[in-house]
C-alpha positions as CSV (number, residue, x, y, z in Angstrom):
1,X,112.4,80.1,48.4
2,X,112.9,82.6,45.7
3,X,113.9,86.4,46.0
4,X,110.4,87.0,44.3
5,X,109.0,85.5,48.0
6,X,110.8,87.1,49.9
7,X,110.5,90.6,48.5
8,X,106.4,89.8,49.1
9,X,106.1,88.5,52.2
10,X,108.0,92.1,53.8
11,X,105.2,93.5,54.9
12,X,104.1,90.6,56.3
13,X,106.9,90.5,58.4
14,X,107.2,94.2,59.2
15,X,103.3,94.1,60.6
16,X,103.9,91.2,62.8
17,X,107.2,92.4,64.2
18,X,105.0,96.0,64.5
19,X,102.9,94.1,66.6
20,X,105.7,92.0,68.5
21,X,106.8,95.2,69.3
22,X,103.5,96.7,70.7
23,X,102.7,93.7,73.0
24,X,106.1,93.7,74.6
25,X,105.8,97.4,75.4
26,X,102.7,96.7,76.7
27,X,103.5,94.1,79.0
28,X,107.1,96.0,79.4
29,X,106.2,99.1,80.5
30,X,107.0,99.0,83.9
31,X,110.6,97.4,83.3
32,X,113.8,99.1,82.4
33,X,114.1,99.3,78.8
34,X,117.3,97.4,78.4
35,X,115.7,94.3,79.8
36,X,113.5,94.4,76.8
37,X,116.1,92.7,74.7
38,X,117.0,89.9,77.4
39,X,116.7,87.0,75.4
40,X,118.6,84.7,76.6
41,X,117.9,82.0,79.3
42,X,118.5,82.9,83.3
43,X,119.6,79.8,84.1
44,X,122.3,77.2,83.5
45,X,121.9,73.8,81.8
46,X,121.1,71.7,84.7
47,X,117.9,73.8,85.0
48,X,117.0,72.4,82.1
49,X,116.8,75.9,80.0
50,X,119.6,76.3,77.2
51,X,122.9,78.1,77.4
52,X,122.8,81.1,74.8
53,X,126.1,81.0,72.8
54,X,126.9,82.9,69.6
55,X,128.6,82.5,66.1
56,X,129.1,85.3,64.4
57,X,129.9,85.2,60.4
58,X,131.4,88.0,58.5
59,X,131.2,87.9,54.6
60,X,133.7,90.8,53.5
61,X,132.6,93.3,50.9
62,X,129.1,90.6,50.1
63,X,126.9,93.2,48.4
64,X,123.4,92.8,50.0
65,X,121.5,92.8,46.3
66,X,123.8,90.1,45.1
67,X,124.0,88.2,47.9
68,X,119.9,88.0,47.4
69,X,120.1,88.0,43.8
70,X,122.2,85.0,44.1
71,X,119.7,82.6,46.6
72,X,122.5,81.1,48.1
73,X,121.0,77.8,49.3
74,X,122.0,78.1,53.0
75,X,121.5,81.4,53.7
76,X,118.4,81.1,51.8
77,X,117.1,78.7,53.8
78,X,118.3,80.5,57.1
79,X,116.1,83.4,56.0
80,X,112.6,81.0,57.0
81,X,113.9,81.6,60.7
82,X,115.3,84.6,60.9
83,X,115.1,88.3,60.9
84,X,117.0,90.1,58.2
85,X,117.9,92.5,55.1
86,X,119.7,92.6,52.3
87,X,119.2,96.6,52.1
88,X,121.3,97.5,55.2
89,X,123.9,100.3,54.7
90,X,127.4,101.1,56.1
91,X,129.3,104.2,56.8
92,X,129.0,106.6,53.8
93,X,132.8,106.0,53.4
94,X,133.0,103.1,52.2
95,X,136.0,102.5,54.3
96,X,136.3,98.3,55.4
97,X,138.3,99.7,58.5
98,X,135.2,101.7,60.0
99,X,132.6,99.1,58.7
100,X,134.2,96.6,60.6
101,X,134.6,98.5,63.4
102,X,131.0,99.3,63.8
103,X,130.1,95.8,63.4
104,X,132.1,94.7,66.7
105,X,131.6,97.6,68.6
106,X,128.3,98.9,68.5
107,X,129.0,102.5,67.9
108,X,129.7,104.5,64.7
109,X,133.0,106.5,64.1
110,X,132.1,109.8,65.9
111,X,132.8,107.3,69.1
112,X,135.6,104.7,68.0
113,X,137.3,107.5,65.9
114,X,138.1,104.6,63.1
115,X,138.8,106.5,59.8
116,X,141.6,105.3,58.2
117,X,143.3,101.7,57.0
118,X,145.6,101.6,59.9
119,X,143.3,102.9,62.5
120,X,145.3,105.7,63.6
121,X,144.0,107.7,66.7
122,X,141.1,105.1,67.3
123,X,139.1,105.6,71.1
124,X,139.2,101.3,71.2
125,X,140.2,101.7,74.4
126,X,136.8,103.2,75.5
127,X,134.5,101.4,72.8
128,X,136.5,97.8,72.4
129,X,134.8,95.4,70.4
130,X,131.8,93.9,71.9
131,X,134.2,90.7,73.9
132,X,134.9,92.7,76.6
133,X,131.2,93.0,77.9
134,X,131.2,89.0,77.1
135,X,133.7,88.6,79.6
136,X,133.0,90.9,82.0
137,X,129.5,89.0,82.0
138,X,131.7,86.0,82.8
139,X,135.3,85.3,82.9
140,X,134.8,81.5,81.8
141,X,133.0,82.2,78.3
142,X,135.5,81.5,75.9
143,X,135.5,84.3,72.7
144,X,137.2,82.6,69.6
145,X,138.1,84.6,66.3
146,X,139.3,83.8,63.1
147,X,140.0,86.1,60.2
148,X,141.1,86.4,56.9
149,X,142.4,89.9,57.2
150,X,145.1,90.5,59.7
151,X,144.7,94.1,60.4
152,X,141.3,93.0,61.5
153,X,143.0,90.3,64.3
154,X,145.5,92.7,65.1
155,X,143.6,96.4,65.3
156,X,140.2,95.2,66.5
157,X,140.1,91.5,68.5
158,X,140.1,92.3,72.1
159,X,139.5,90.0,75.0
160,X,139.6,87.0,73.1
161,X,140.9,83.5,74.4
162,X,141.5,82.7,70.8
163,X,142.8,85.2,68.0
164,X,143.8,83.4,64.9
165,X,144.5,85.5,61.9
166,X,144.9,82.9,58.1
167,X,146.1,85.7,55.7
168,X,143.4,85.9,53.1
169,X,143.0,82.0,53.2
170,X,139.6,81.5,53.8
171,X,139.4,77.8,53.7
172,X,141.8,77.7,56.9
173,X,139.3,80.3,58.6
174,X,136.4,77.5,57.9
175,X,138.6,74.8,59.5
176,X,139.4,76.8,62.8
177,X,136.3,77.8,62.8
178,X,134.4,74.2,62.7
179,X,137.1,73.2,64.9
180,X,136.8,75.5,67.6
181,X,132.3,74.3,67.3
182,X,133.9,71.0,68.5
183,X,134.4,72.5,71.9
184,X,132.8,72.0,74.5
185,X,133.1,75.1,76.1
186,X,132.6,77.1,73.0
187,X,130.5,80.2,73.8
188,X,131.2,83.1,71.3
189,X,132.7,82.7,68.3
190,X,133.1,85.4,65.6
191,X,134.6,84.0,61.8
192,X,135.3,86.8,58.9
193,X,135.7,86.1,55.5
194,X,136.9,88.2,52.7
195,X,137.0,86.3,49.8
196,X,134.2,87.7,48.4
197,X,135.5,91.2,48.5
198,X,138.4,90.3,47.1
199,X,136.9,88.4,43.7
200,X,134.6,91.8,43.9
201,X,137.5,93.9,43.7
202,X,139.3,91.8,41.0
203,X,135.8,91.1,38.9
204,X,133.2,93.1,39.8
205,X,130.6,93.5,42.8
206,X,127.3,92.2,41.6
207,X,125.6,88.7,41.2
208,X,126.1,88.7,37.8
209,X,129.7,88.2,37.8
210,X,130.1,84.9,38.0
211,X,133.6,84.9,39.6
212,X,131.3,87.3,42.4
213,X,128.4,85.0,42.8
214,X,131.0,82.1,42.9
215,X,132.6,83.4,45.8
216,X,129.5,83.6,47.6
217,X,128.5,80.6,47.0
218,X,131.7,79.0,48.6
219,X,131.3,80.9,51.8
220,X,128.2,79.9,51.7
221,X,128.6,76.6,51.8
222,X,131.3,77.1,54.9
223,X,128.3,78.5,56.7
224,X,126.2,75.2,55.9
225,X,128.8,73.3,57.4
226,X,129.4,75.8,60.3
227,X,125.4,74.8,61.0
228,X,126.3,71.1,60.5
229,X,129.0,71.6,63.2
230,X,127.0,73.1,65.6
231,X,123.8,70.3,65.7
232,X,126.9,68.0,66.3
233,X,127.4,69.3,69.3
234,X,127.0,67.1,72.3
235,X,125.2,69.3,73.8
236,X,123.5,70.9,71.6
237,X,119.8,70.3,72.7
238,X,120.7,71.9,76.1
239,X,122.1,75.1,73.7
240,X,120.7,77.9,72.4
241,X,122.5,79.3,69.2
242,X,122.6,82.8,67.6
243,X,124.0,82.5,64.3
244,X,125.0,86.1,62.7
245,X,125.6,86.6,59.0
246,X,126.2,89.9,57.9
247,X,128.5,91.5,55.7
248,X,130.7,94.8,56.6
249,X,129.7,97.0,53.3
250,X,129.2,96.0,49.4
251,X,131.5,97.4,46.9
252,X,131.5,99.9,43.5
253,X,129.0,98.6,40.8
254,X,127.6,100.5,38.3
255,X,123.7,100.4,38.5
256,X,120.9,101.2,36.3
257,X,119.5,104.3,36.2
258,X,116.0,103.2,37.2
259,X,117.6,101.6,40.7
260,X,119.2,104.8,41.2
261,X,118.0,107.3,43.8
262,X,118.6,110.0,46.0
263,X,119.3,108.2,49.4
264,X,122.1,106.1,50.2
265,X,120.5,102.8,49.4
266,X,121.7,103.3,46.6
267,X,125.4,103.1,46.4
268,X,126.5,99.8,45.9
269,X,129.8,100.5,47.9
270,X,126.9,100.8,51.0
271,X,124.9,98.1,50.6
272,X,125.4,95.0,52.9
273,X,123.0,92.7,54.9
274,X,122.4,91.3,57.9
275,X,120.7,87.7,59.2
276,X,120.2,86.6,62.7
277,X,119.0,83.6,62.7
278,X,118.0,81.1,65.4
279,X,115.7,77.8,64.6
280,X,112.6,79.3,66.7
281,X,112.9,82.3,65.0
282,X,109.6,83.4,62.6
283,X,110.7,84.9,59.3
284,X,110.9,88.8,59.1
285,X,112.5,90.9,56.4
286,X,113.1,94.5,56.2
287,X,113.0,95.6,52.7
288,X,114.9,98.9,51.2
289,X,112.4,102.0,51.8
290,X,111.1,104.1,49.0
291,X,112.4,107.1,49.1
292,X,110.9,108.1,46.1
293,X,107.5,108.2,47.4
294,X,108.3,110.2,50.7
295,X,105.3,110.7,52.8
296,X,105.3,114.3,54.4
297,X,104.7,113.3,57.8
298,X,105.0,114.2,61.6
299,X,102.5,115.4,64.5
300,X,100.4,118.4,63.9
301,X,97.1,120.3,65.5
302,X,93.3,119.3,63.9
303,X,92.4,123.3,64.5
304,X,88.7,123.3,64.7
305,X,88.5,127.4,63.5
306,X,85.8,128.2,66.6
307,X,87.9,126.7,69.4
308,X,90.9,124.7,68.7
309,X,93.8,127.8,67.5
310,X,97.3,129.3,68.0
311,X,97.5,132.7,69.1
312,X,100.5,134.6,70.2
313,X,99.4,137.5,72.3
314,X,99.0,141.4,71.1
315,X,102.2,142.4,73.2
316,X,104.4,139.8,71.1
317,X,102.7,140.4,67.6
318,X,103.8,143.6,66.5
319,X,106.1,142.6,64.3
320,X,103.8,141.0,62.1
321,X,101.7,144.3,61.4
322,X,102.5,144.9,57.6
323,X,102.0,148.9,58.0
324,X,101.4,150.8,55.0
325,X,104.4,150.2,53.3
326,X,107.2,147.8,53.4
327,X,107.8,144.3,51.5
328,X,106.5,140.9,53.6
329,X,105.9,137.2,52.3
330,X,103.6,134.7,54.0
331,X,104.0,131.1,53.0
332,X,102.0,128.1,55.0
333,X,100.8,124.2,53.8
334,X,97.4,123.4,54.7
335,X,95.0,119.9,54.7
336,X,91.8,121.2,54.6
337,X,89.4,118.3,56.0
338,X,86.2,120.2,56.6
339,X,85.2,123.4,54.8
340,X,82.9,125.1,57.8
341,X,81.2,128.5,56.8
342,X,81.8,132.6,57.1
343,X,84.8,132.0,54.7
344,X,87.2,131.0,58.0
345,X,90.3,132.4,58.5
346,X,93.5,130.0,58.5
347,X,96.1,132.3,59.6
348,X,95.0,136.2,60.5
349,X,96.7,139.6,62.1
350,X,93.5,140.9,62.4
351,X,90.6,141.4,65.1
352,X,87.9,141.5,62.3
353,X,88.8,139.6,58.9
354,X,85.9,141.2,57.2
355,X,86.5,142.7,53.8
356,X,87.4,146.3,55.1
357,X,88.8,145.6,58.5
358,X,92.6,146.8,59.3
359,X,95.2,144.0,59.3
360,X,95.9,140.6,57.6
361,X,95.0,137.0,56.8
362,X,94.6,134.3,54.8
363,X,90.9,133.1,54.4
364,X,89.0,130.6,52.9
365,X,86.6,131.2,50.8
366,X,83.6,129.1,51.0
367,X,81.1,130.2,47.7
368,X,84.1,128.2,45.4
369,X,86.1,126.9,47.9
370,X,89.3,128.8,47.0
371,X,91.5,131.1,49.1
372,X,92.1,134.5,49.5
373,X,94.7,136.5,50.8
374,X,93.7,139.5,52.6
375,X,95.3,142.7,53.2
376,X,92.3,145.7,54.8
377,X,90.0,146.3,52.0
378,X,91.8,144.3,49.2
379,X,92.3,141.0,48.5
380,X,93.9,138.6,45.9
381,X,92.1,135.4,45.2
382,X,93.9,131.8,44.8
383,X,92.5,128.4,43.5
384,X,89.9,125.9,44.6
385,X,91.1,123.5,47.8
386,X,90.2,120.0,47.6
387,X,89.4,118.2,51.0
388,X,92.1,115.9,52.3
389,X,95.1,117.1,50.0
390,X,97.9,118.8,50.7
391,X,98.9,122.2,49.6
392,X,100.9,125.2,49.7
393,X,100.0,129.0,50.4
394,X,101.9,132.1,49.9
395,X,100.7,135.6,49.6
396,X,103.8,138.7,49.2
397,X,102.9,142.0,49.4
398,X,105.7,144.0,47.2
399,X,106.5,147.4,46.0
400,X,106.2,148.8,43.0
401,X,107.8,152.1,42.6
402,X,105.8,154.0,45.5
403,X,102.7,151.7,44.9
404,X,102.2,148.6,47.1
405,X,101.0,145.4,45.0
406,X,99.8,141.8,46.0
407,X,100.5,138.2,44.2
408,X,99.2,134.8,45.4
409,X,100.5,131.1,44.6
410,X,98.6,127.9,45.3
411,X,101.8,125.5,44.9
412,X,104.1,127.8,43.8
413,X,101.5,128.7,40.7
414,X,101.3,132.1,40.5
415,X,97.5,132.4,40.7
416,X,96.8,136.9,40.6
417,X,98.0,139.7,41.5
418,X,96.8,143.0,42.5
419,X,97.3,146.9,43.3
420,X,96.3,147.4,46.8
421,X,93.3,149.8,46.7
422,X,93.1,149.5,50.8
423,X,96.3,149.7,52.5
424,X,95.5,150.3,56.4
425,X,97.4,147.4,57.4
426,X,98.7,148.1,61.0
427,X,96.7,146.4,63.9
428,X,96.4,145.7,67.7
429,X,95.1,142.2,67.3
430,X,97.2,139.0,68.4
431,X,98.6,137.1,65.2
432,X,96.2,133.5,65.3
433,X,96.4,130.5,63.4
434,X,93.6,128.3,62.8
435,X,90.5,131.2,64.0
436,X,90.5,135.1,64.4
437,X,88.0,136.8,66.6
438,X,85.6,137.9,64.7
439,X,82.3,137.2,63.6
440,X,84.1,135.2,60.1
441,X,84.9,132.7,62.8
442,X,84.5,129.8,60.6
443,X,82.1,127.7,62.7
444,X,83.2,124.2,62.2
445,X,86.3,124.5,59.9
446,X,88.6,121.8,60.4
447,X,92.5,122.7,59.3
448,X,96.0,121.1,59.9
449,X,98.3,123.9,59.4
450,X,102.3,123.9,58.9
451,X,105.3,125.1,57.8
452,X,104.2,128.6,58.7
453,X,106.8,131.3,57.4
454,X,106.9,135.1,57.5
455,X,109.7,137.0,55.5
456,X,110.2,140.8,55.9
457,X,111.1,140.1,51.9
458,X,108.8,139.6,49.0
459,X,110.3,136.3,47.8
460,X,111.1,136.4,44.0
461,X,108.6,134.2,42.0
462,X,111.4,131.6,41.1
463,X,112.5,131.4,44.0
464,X,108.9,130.6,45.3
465,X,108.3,128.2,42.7
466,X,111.3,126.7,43.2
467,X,111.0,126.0,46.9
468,X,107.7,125.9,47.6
469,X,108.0,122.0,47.8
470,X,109.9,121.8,50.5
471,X,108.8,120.9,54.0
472,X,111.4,122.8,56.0
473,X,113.8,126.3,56.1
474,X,117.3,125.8,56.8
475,X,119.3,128.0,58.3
476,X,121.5,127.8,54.9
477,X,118.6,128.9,52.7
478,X,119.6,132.2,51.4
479,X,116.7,134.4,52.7
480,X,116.5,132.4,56.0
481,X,118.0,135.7,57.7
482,X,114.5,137.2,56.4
483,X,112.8,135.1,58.7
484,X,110.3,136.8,61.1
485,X,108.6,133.7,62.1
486,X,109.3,130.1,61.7
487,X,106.9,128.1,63.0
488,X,107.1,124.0,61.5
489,X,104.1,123.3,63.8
490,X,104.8,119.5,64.0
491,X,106.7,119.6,67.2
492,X,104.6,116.6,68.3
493,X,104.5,117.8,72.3
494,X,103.6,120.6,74.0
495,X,101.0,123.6,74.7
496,X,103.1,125.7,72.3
497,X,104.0,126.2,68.5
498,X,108.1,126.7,69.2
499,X,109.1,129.9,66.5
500,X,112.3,128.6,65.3
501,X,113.4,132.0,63.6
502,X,115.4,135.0,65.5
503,X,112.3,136.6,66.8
504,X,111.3,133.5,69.3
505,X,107.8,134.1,69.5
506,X,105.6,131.5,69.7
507,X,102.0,130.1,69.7
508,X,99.8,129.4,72.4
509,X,97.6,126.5,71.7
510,X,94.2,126.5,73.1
511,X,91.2,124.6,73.7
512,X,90.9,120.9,73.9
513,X,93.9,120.5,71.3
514,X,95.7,117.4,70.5
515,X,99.1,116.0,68.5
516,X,97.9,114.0,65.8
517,X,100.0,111.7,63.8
518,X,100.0,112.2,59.9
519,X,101.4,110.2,57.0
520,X,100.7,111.6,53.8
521,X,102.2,111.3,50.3
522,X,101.9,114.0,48.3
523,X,103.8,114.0,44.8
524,X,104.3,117.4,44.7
525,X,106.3,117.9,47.8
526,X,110.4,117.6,47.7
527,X,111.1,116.3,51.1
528,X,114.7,115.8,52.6
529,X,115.2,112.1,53.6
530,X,114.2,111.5,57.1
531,X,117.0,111.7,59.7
532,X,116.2,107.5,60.7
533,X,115.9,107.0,57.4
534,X,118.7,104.5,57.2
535,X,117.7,103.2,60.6
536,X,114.9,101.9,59.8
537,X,116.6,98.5,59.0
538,X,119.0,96.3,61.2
539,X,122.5,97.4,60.0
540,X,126.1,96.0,60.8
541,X,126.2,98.7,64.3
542,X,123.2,97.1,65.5
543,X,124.8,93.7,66.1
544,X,126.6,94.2,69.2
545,X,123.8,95.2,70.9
546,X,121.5,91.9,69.7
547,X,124.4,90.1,71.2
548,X,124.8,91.6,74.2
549,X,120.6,91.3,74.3
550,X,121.4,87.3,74.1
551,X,124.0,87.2,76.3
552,X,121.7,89.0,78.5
553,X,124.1,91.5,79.0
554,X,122.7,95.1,80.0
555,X,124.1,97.9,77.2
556,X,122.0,100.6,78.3
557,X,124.8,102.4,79.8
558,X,126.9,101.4,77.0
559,X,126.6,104.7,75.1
560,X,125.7,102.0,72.2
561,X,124.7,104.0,68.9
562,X,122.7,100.6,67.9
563,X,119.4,100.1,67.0
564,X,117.2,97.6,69.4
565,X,115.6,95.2,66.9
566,X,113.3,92.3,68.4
567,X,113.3,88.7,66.6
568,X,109.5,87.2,66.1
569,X,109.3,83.8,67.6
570,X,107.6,80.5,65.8
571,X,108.1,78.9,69.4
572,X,109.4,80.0,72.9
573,X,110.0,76.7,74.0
574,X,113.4,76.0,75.3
């Protein structure tokens, strides 16, 4: 197998385990949750099902990209049966104490409180490493471990009816190790290794160090006979092993510039992996996102501009009257997917969006397909729309000395600008979104609408131009206290669009609405990472909880910050 393969056959992988995923849920759904990752077998031995034991490798500072780059031959061959990445990432410190902590507890350091070398003021007491649940399952399963580093045996192994530390001699951890598979009664057994890390610190972290790659190679041929040991067993038919290989974190390497991006997942120091492997496992791999082709995505409405529309009643929409005078900036994105007629409105102050009526709106115009904003009499005209893209509205109405003046921008493109000849702007209509009441309708428009902003501030062009990109507001933006309305409109749920600014006014949905899902990529948009972004692969905190899953071991009141990941299976078979 060659890293080539396995980089192509990801999507492969993360379809079927998408599909895993959706038939277990379906034949789940009236279970608890946590018994979702029960793997392992209900009964003992005699029953004739297999006993579910663990062995649990840790590879010390093995940088994820190297550790692929370098195809060790064991792991490599591991990978056809299991499910694994080489792109997982640790805690943004870098810090080998907190890594390893959140590998054998299950919980990041806002719970264990592990943030410096010699763990001082830790909360092990109420998140111990992941042994304690072992034994509280059952006194007689024996926990082994055997480490290189001996702040790791001292600090950190709990619980354990073996704790051997070997003082950065690796070789001896391998020996204790394959040893302790020679028992009988061996159950879970947890080996970490830091040679690697320490050739990385001496030589460099990446597979083209040779001193680097040589390390791994050694450990990986303890893991080869580790897997020797184990089919050895006397019982081993009657057994069911989980084999764990995962490093802590990577280490500092100086990368290309073309592998270098905004996200995490890029920082060498971050970048580990993680394999859990069993013989019946099918292969899946979970490859590095790319964060440099974000898609804007969430759930929006479909507005249909007759009968699906936002409205937030007369009583609540003063504030958005734009009077006579005064300085205001609306700002919205838009996917146009039908065009409809009577130049539809897509957001409107106003009872009657003809071209004379009091009040405000954006409208579509449908002789060019452009936009318009609208302001009374007078208007300001944007650019043509293309179905099914993306896009960006704003409209500011500013002042001039005493005279009040009008600019547009399609994607932060200043597009014209205007005097106001009309400037009867004050209103008792409701604010809508999506429709107005009027005879301009839209028929059969079709919009999704969001981001909606209102500013009691013209926005300066830069800044515009600047921004216009981004998906969201926050509440360190420097005219975010301008904010009249804040509306994101992808709250997913709901009969309401939630106004996330000061004034709390929000949308009524009506007619037969609905949340639809959207995944878009649109290169013009700057979008902020999303929050799982760096959950969407199985990382060292996840562990604990796939354990405990095999062990059969309930963590749902665990407080666990893992991630539930489900293995595919080649064969169920016992």
């Amino acid at each position: 197998m060659t890293k080539y393969w396995l980089n192509n056959k990801s999507s492969w992988g993360l379809q079927l385990s998408l599909l895993t995923m959706i038939l277990i849920t379906m034949v789940s759904c009236n279970k608890d949750f946590e018994n979702k990752l029960d793997l392992s077998a209900k009964k003992d031995s005699i029953t004739g099902y297999r006993v579910s034991k663990v062995l649990y490798i840790i590879i010390d500072g093995a940088r994820g990209e190297s550790v692929n780059t370098v195809q060790a031959p064991t792991i490599t061959e591991m990978a056809y049966n299991a499910l694994q990445t080489f792109n997982s990432v640790s805690d943004e410190s870098g810090l080998p104490a907190t890594t390893l902590t959140d590998m054998v507890t299950g919980v990041t350091k806002a719970k264990h409180k592990v943030t410096t070398a010699d763990f001082a003021g830790n909360n092990l007491t109420n998140y111990p490493m992941f042994f304690k649940q072992i034994k509280e399952k059952s006194a007689d399963l024996r926990t082994a471990a055997f480490t290189s580093t001996l702040s790791f045996s001292q600090k950190l192994i709990s619980n354990a009816d073996v704790n051997q530390n070997f003082n950065n001699d690796d070789a001896a951890v391998k020996t204790a190790m394959i040893n302790e598979l020679k028992e009988d009664n061996a159950s879970v057994v947890l080996a970490e290794f830091n040679s690697v890390d320490r050739a990385g610190q001496q030589y460099g972290y990446d597979a083209s160090v040779a001193q680097y790659s040589s390390a791994i190679l050694t450990v990986d041929g303890y893991i080869k006979e580790a897997l020797s040991a184990l089919k050895q067993r006397k019982n081993y038919d009657k057994e069911d092993w989980l084999v764990i290989v995962a490093s802590n974190q990577g280490g500092n390497y100086t990368l290309p510039p073309s592998q270098v991006d905004i996200s995490l997942y890029s920082k060498p120091l971050l970048n580990g992996f993680v394999l859990f492997y069993n013989p019946r496992f099918a292969y899946q791999f979970y490859g590095r996102p790319n964060v440099s082709e974000l898609p804007y995505e969430g759930k929006a409405i479909q507005y249909t501009a007759s009968t699906i529309f936002g409205s937030i009643p007369v009583a609540d929409a003063a504030i958005y009257n734009f009077g006579t005078t005064g300085e205001y900036t609306v700002q919205l994105k838009i996917k146009l997917l039908t065009r409809g007629s009577n130049n539809p409105p897509i957001i409107a102050k106003s009872d009657d969006t003809g071209n004379s009526a009091a009040g405000w709106s954006f409208l579509l115009t449908t002789s060019n397909s452009s936009w318009r904003m609208q302001l009374a009499g007078s208007s300001v005209s944007g650019t043509a729309l293309n179905l099914n893209q993306w896009y960006t509205l704003t409209g500011k109405l500013y002042m001039e000395g005493t005279a009040r003046r009008m600019k547009v921008f399609t994607d932060g493109v200043l597009n014209n600008q205007a005097a106001m000849t009309a400037n009867g702007t004050s209103t008792t209509a409701a604010l809508n979104v999506g429709n107005s009441k009027s005879a301009f309708g839209g028929g059969t428009a079709q919009t999704i609408v969001t981001d909606v902003r209102i500013y009691n501030t013209a926005l300066p062009d830069a800044y515009i131009a600047a921004n216009y990109c981004k998906a969201e507001v926050k509440p360190n933006d420097i005219y975010y206290n301008k904010l009249i309305g804040y509306w994101p409109s992808t709250d997913g749920t709901g009969k309401e669009l939630v106004d996330l600014s000061p004034s709390k006014r929000n949308f009524t949905l009506n007619g037969a609405f609905s949340w639809n899902a959207f995944n878009d990529y649109q290169p013009n948009f700057c979008l902020d990472l999303p929050v799982d972004i760096y959950k969407r692969i199985p990382n060292g905190v996840d562990i604990p909880n796939f354990i405990f899953g095999w062990m059969g071991i309930k963590s749902l009141g665990l407080n666990l910050d893992s991630k539930t990941w489900l293995p595919l299976y080649n064969s169920t078979k016992p």
